[in-house]
C-alpha positions in Angstrom: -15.5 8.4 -66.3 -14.5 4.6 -66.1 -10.9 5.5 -65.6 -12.2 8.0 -62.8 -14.5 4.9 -61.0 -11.4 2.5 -61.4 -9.0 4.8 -59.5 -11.3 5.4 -56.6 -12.3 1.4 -56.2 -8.2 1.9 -56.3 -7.8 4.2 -54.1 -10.4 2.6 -51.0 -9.2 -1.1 -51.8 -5.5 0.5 -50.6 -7.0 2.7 -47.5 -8.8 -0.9 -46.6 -5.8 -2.7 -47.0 -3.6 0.0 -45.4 -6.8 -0.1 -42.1 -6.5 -3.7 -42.4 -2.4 -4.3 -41.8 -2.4 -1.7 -39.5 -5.3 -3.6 -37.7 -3.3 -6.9 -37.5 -0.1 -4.8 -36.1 -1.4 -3.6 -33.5 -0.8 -5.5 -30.2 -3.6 -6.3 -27.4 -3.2 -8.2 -24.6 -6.1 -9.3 -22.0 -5.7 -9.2 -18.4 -8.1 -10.8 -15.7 -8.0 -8.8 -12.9 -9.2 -8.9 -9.2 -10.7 -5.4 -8.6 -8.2 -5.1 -5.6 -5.8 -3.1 -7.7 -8.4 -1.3 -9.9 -8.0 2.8 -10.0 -4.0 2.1 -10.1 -4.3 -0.9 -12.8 -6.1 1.4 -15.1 -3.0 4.1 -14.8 -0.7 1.4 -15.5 -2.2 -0.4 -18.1 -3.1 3.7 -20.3 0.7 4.9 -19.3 1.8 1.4 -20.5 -0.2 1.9 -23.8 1.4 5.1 -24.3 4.6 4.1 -24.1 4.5 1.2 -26.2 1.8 0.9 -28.5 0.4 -2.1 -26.4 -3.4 -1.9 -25.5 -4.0 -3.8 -22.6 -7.5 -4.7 -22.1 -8.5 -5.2 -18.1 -11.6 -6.8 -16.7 -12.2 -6.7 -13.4 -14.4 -8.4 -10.4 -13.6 -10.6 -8.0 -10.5 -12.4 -8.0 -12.0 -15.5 -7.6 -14.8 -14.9 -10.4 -12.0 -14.0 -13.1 -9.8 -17.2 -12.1 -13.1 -18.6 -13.0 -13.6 -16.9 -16.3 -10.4 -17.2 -17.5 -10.8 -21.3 -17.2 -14.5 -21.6 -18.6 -12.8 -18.9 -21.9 -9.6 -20.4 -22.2 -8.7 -16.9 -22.7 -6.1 -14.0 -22.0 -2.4 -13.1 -21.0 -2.3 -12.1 -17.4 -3.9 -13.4 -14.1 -3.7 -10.8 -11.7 -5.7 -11.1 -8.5 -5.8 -9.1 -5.4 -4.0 -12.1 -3.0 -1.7 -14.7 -3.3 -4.7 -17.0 -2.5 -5.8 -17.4 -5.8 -2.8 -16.8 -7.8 -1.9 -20.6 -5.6 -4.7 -21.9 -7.2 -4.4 -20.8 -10.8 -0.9 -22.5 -10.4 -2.4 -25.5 -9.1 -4.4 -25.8 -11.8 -1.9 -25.3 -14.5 -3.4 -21.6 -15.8 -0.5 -19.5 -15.2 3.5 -19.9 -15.7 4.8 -20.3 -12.0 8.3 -18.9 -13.5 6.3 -15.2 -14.6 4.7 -14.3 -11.0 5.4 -11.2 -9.6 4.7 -9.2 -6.4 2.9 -5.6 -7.6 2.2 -4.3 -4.1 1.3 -5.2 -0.6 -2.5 -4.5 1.0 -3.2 -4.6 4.7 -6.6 -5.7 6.3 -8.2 -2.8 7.7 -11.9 -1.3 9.0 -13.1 1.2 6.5 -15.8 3.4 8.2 -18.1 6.6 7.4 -16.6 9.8 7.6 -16.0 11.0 11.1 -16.6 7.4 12.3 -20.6 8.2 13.6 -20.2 4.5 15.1 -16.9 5.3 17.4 -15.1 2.2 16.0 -11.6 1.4 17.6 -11.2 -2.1 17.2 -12.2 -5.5 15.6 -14.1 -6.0 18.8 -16.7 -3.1 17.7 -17.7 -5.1 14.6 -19.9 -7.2 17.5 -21.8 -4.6 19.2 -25.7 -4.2 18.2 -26.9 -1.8 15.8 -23.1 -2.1 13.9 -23.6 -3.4 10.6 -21.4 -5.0 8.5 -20.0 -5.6 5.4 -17.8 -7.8 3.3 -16.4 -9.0 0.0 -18.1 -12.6 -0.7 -15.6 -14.7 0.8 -16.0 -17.3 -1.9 -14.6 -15.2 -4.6 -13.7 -12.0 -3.3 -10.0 -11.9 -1.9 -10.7 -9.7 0.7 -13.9 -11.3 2.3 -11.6 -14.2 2.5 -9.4 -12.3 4.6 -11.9 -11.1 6.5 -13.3 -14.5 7.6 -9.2 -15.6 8.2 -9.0 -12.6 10.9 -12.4 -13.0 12.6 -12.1 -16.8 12.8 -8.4 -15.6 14.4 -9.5 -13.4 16.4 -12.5 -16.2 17.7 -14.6 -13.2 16.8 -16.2 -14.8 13.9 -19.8 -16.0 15.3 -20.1 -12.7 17.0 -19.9 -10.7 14.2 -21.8 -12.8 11.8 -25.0 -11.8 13.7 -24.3 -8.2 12.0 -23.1 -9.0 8.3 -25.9 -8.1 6.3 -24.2 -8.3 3.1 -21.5 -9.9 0.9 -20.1 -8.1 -2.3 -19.1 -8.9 -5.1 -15.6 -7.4 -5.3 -13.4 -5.3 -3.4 -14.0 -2.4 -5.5 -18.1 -3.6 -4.3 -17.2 -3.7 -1.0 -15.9 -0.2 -1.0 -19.0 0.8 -2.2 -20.6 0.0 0.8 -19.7 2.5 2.6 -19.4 4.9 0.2 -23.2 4.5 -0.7 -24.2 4.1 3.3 -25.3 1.1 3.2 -23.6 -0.3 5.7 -21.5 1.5 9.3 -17.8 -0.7 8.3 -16.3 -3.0 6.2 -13.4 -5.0 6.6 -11.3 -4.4 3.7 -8.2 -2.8 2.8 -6.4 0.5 4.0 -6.9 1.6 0.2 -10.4 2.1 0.5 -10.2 5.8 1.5 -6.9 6.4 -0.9 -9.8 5.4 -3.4 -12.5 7.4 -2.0 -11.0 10.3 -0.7 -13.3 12.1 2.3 -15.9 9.2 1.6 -14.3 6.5 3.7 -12.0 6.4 6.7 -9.3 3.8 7.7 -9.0 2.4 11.4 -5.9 0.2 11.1 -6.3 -3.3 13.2 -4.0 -4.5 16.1 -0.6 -5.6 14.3 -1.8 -9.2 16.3 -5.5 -9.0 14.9 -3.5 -9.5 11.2 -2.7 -13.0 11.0 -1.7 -12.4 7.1 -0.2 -9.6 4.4 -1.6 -9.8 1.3 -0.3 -8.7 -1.3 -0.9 -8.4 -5.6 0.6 -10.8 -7.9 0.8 -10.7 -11.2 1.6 -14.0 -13.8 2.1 -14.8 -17.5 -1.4 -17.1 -18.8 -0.6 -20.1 -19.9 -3.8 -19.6 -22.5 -1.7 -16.4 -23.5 -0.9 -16.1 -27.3 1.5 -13.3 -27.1 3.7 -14.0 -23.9 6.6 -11.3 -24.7 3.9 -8.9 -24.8 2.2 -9.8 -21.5 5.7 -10.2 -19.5 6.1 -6.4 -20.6 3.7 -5.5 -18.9 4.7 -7.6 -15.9 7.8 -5.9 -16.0 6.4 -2.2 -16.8 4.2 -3.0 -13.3 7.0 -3.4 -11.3 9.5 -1.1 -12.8 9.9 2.5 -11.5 7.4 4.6 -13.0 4.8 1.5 -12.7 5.6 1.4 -9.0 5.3 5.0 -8.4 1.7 4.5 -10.0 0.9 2.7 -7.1 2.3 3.8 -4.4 0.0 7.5 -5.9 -3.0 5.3 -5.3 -1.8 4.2 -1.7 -0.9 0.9 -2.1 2.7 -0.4 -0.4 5.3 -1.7 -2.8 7.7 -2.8 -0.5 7.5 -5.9 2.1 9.3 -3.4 4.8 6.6 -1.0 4.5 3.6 -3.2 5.2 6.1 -5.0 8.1 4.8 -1.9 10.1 1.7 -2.4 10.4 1.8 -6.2 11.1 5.5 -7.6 11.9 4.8 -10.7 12.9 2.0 -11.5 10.4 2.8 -14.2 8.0 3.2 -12.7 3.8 1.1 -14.4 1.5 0.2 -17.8 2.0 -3.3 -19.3 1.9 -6.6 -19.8 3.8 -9.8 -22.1 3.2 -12.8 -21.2 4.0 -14.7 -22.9 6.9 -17.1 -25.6 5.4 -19.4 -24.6 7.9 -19.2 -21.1 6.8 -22.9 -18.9 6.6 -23.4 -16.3 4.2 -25.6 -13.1 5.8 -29.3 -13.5 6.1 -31.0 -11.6 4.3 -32.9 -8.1 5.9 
C-alpha cells in the first residue's frame, strides 16, 4: 500500500513537472494593436501560431489608447497601430526600435454608408446637408477620426459638417459599427469597412484631391519587449507572402502602387495634429 501511495505522489510530481517545463517553453508574445487591422491581425497572428509554436496575444482599441497602455504597463513586444501617426510618436518617445518598423498594408480614407446608400451620398460635400448624420473614430485616439478631421479641415469642410457629427468612437472597428448598427447615415473611415461587413456597409471612394494623406499599418519591435527574436518573427511572418495574402483576403492594399490609384498625389504617411480648437459632437 505505501509502496502503491509513493509511486503515484511519483508519478503526479513528474506529470507536474513535465506541465511545468512544458509551460515555461512555450513562447508568447503581446501585441498592442490599433483595431484598424483587426479581422486580418487575428488570421495572421492563429496561422502564425500554427506554424511556429508562437502564441501571440493581440489587444485591440484605438491606436492611440494602446500607445497609451503600453507606456502606463511597461508591457509587450509589438506596437502596431492603424497609421503612421502614432507609430511617430511611440518613436518619439523611445517605446519602439525605429530599426524594426515595417509597412503591413496601405488604407485609404473613404465614406462608409448603409446598404443601397438611402442618403444618395456622392461626395464629401454631402456629409453637410441636414438630416445627414455623422460619424467618426475619436480623433484623439482613434487613427482614423484623425484622418477624418485632416481631410474636412482640407477640404475647409470641417465647421460644416461638425454641425452633423453626433458621435465619436472609440476605435475603427467602433466606428464601423456605426453603420452597421444604424446608428448613424456615414462614416468617414476606411474602404475596409464593407470588406469587413460584407452587404452591411458600402464604400463611396472620395476625390483623389479630397485625400490629402495614405495611411498605411506599421508594425515595430517594443522596446519593453523581453523576447525581441520572437516578436521580429512575427514582423517578418506579417509581411512575408502568405502574411500578405492574409491581407490583401481582408481587402487591405499591400502595395504603395495600389493605393497610388486612388489618391496619386496624396502624400504617404506623415503626420497631423489635431486643431486645439477642435469640438467633440454635442451630445443628442
Amino acid at each position: 500500500m505505501v509502496k502503491k501511495l509513493l509511486f503515484y505522489l511519483f508519478l503526479i510530481t513528474f506529470m507536474l513537472v513535465g506541465m511545468r517545463c512544458l509551460y515555461a517553453a512555450e513562447k508568447r508574445i503581446f501585441a498592442f494593436c490599433g483595431a484598424a487591422s483587426k479581422p486580418a491581425m487575428e488570421e495572421a497572428a492563429e496561422t502564425f501560431t500554427k506554424i511556429t509554436g508562437i502564441h501571440v496575444d493581440l489587444n485591440f482599441s484605438g491606436s492611440g489608447a494602446m500607445l497609451s497602455q503600453m507606456k502606463m504597463s511597461r508591457r509587450g513586444d509589438l506596437y502596431i497601430p492603424g497609421s503612421p501617426d502614432y507609430m511617430l510618436k511611440a518613436e518619439r518617445e523611445g517605446m519602439v526600435d525605429p530599426k524594426t518598423v515595417r509597412i503591413i498594408a496601405y488604407l485609404i480614407p473613404a465614406i462608409g454608408v448603409q446598404p443601397g446608400n438611402p442618403k444618395n451620398i456622392k461626395a464629401l460635400s454631402d456629409l453637410t446637408r441636414p438630416g445627414v448624420s455623422v460619424g467618426i473614430g475619436n480623433p484623439e485616439a482613434v487613427c482614423i477620426g484623425l484622418y477624418a478631421v485632416e481631410i474636412l479641415e482640407k477640404g475647409r469642410l470641417l465647421e460644416e459638417v461638425q454641425k452633423n457629427i453626433v458621435t465619436h468612437a472609440p476605435s475603427c472597428s467602433a466606428t464601423a459599427s456605426l453603420v452597421v448598427m444604424k446608428k448613424v447615415d456615414a462614416v468617414l473611415g476606411w474602404d475596409v469597412f464593407s470588406k469587413w461587413n460584407p452587404g452591411k456597409i458600402e464604400t463611396v471612394f472620395l476625390n483623389s484631391q479630397d485625400i490629402p494623406r495614405i495611411a498605411y499599418i506599421p508594425a515595430a519591435v517594443s522596446t519593453y519587449t523581453k523576447d525581441k527574436d520572437s516578436a521580429k518573427r512575427f514582423i517578418d511572418f506579417l509581411i512575408s507572402r502568405k502574411g500578405q495574402k492574409i491581407f490583401v483576403k481582408w481587402g487591405y492594399m499591400t502595395t504603395e502602387e495600389e493605393a497610388r490609384r486612388f489618391a496619386p498625389k496624396a502624400k504617404i504617411g506623415g503626420e497631423y495634429m489635431l486643431p486645439a480648437d477642435y469640438k467633440p459632437p454635442i451630445k443628442r
